[in-house]
C-alpha positions in Angstrom: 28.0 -8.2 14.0 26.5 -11.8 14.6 29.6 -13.1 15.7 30.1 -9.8 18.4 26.6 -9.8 19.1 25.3 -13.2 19.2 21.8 -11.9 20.3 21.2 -10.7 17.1 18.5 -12.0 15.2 19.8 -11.9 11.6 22.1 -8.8 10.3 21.4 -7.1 6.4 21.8 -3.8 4.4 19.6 -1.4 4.3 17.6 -0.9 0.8 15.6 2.0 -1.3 11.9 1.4 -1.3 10.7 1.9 -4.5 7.1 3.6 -4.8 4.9 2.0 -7.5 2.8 4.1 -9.1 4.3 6.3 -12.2 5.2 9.6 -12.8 6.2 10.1 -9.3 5.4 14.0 -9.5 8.1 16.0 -7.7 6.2 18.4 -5.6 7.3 22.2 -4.2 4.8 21.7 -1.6 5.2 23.7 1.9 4.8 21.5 5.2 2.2 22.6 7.3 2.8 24.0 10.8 0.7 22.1 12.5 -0.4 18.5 11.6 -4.0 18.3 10.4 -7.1 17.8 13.1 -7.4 13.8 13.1 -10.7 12.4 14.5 -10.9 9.0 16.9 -12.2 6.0 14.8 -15.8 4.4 15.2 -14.7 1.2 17.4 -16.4 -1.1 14.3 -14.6 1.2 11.4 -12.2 -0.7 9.3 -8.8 0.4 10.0 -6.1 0.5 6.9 -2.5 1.3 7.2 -1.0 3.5 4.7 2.5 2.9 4.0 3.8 5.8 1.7 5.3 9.2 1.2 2.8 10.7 3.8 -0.7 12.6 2.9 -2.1 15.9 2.5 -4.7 15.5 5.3 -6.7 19.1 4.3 -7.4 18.2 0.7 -10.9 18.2 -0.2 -11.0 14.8 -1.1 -10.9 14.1 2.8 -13.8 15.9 3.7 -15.6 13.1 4.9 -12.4 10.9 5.8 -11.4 10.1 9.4 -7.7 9.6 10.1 -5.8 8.7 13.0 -2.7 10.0 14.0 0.4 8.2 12.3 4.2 8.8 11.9 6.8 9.8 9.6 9.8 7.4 10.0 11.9 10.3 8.0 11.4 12.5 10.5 10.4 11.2 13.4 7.1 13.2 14.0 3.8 13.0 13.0 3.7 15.7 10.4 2.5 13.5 7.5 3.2 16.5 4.5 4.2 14.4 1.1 6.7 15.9 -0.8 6.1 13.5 -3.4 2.4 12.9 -3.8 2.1 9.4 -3.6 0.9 8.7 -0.5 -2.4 11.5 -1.2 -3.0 9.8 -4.6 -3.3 6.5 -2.8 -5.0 7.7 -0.2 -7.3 9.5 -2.0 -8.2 6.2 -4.3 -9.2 4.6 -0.6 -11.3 7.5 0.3 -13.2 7.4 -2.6 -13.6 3.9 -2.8 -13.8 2.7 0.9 -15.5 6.0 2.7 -16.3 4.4 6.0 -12.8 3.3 6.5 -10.2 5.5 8.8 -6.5 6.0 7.4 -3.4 5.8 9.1 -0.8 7.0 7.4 3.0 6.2 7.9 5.7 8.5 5.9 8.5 6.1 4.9 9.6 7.7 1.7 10.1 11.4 1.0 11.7 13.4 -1.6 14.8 12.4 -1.1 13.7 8.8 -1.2 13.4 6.2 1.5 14.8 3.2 3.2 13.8 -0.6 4.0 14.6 0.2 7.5 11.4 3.3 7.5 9.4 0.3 6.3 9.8 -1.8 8.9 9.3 0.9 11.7 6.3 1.3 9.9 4.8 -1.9 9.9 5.4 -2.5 13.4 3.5 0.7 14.8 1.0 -0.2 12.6 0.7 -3.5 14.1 0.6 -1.8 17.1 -2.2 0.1 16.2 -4.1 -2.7 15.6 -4.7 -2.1 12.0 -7.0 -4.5 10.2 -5.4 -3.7 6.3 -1.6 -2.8 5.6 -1.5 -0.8 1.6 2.1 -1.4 0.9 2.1 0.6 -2.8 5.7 0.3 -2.7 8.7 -2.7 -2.7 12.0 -3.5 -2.5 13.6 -5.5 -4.9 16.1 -7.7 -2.9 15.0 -9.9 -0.4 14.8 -9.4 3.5 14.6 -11.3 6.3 13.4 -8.6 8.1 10.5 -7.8 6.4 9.7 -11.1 5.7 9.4 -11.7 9.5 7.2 -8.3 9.7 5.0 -10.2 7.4 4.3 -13.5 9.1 4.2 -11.4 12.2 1.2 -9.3 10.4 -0.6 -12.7 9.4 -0.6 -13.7 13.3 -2.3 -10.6 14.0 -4.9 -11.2 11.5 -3.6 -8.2 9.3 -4.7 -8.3 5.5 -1.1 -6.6 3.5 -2.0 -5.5 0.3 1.2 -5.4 -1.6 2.0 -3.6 -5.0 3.9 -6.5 -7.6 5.9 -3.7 -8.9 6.5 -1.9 -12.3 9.3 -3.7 -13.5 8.0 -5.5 -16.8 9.6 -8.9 -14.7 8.5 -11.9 -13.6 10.0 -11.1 -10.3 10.2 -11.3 -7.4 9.4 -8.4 -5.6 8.7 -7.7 -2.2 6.8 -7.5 0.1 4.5 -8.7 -2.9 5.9 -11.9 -3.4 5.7 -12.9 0.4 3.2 -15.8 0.4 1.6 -13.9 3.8 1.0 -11.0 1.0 -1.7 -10.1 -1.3 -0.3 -9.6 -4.6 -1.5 -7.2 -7.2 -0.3 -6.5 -10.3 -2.7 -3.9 -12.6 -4.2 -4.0 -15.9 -5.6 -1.2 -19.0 -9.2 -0.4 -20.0 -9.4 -3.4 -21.8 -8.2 -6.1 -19.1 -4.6 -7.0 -20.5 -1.9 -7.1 -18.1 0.4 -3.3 -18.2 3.8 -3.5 -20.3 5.4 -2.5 -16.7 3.4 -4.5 -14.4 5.1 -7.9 -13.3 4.0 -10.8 -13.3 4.1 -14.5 -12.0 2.8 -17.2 -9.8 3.3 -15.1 -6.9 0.2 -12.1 -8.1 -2.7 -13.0 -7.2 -5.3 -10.6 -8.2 -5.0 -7.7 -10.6 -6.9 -4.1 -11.0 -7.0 -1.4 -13.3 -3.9 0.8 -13.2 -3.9 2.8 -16.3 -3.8 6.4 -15.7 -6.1 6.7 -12.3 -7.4 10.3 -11.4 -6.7 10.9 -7.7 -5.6 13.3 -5.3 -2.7 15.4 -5.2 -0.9 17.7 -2.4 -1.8 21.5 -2.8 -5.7 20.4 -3.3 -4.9 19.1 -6.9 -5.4 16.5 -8.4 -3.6 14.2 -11.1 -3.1 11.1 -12.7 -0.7 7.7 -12.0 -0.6 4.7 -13.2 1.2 1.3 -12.5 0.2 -1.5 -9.7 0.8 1.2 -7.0 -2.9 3.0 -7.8 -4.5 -0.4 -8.7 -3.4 -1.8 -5.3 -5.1 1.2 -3.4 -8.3 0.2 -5.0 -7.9 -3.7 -4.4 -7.4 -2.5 -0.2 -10.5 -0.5 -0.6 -12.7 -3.1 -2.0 -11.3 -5.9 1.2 -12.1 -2.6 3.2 -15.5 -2.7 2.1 -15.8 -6.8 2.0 -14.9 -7.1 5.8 -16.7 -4.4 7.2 -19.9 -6.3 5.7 -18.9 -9.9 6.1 -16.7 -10.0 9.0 -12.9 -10.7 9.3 -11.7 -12.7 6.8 -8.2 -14.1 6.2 -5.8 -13.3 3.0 -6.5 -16.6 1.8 -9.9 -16.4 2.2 -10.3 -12.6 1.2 -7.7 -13.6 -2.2 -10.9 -16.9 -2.7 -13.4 -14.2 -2.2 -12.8 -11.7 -4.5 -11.6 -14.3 -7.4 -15.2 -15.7 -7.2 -16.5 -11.9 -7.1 -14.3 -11.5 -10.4 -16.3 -10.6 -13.5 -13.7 -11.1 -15.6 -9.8 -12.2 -15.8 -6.8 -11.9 -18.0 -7.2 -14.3 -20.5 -4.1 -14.0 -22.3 0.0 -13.3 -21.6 2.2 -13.9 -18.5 -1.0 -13.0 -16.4 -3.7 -15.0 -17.7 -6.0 -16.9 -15.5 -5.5 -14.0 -12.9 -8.5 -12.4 -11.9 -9.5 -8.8 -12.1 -11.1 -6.8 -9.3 -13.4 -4.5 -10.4 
């Protein structure tokens, strides 16, 4: 294709996102006919990007939630009904954690799975948007150029990306995690020891809890995950909460922050020395 079309930037196949937060619940859940009411953001409100399987918009949990209107990349509309209930457990950790914040969500995995290529339609509406966080609870496990690029073009625009480091019991890499423009996050149990599946290395910088986290569900239920997927939710809604009362920080800065916020950190295994955010 490069040699035909010279224009091209760079040329690569096309790869399965993988969502990373465990069991993925398969979900009989009907899509709605119409897309739920969405309310216009506060010009000052902290504005997060969720990158996932889409969200159940009318569960209770969202009472007090403002979203704006997103799209799903599988289908090219902005019905955001998740088939997989991912994306509402996420969200619902950032609701409950970051209340002033408004939610965009992008649907780039369904039941039937998803592709790199949803991803990186995703990223760039939400750069679009104007975002101020990206939650990226999900990775690939080869590396792209592409996405890669999306990244450093996300750190020019100011944008925080909050990247899962995956649930593959490895020291890597992962991506978008591993990017250096990312904020890595790998999760921990009750007692502040790194997860048998979380990875690990020099790449992670911060770590959460991630051992079974209640959340929302489709269908108004709700359930538990666990894995760096949940614990990177809550690491979005705490930067969430940290610019909207100091002001906008970058992912260096916010990664310097929050390790001197840190009450604790691992002090033992492939993760020690990492802080926990709590």
């Amino acid at each position: 294709y490069q040699e035909t079309i010279p224009e091209f930037d760079n040329v690569e196949l096309d790869q399965e996102v993988l969502l990373e937060g465990y069991p993925v619940y398969s979900i009989d859940y009907e899509h709605p006919s119409e897309p739920a009411v969405v309310l216009a953001s506060a010009k000052n409100d902290i504005k997060i990007a969720l990158i996932d399987s889409g969200v159940d918009e009318n569960h209770e949990i969202f009472a007090n939630t403002e979203f704006e209107e997103g799209w799903n990349t599988i289908d090219g509309d902005s019905n955001m009904y998740d088939d997989v209930g991912h994306g509402t457990h996420m969200a619902g950790i950032i609701a409950e954690n970051a209340p002033e914040a408004v939610i965009v969500a992008y649907k780039i995995a369904g039941a039937d799975g998803g592709d790199l290529s949803n991803v990186l339609e995703a990223f760039q509406m939400a750069m679009d948007e104007k975002v101020d966080i990206i939650n990226a609870s999900f990775g690939v496990m080869e590396d792209s150029y592409a996405l890669e690029k999306m990244l450093k073009k996300a750190k020019q625009k100011g944008i925080i990306v909050v990247a899962a480091a995956g649930n593959n019991s490895s020291e890597g890499p992962f991506y978008p995690a591993e990017y250096s423009e990312s904020l890595a996050v790998a999760s921990v149990d009750d007692l502040g020891g790194k997860m048998p599946k979380s990875n690990y290395g020099y790449w992670v910088d911060v770590a959460s809890y991630g051992d079974r986290i209640m959340s929302s569900l489709p269908g108004n239920e709700y359930g538990y995950k666990s894995g760096t997927s949940p614990a990177t939710a809550y690491v979005t809604a705490k930067i969430a909460n940290l610019i909207e009362e100091k002001g906008w920080m970058s992912t260096r800065a916010v990664i310097k922050y929050l390790s001197g916020l840190a009450e604790a950190e691992i002090t033992e295994g492939e993760l020690a020395g990492v802080p926990i955010v709590q």
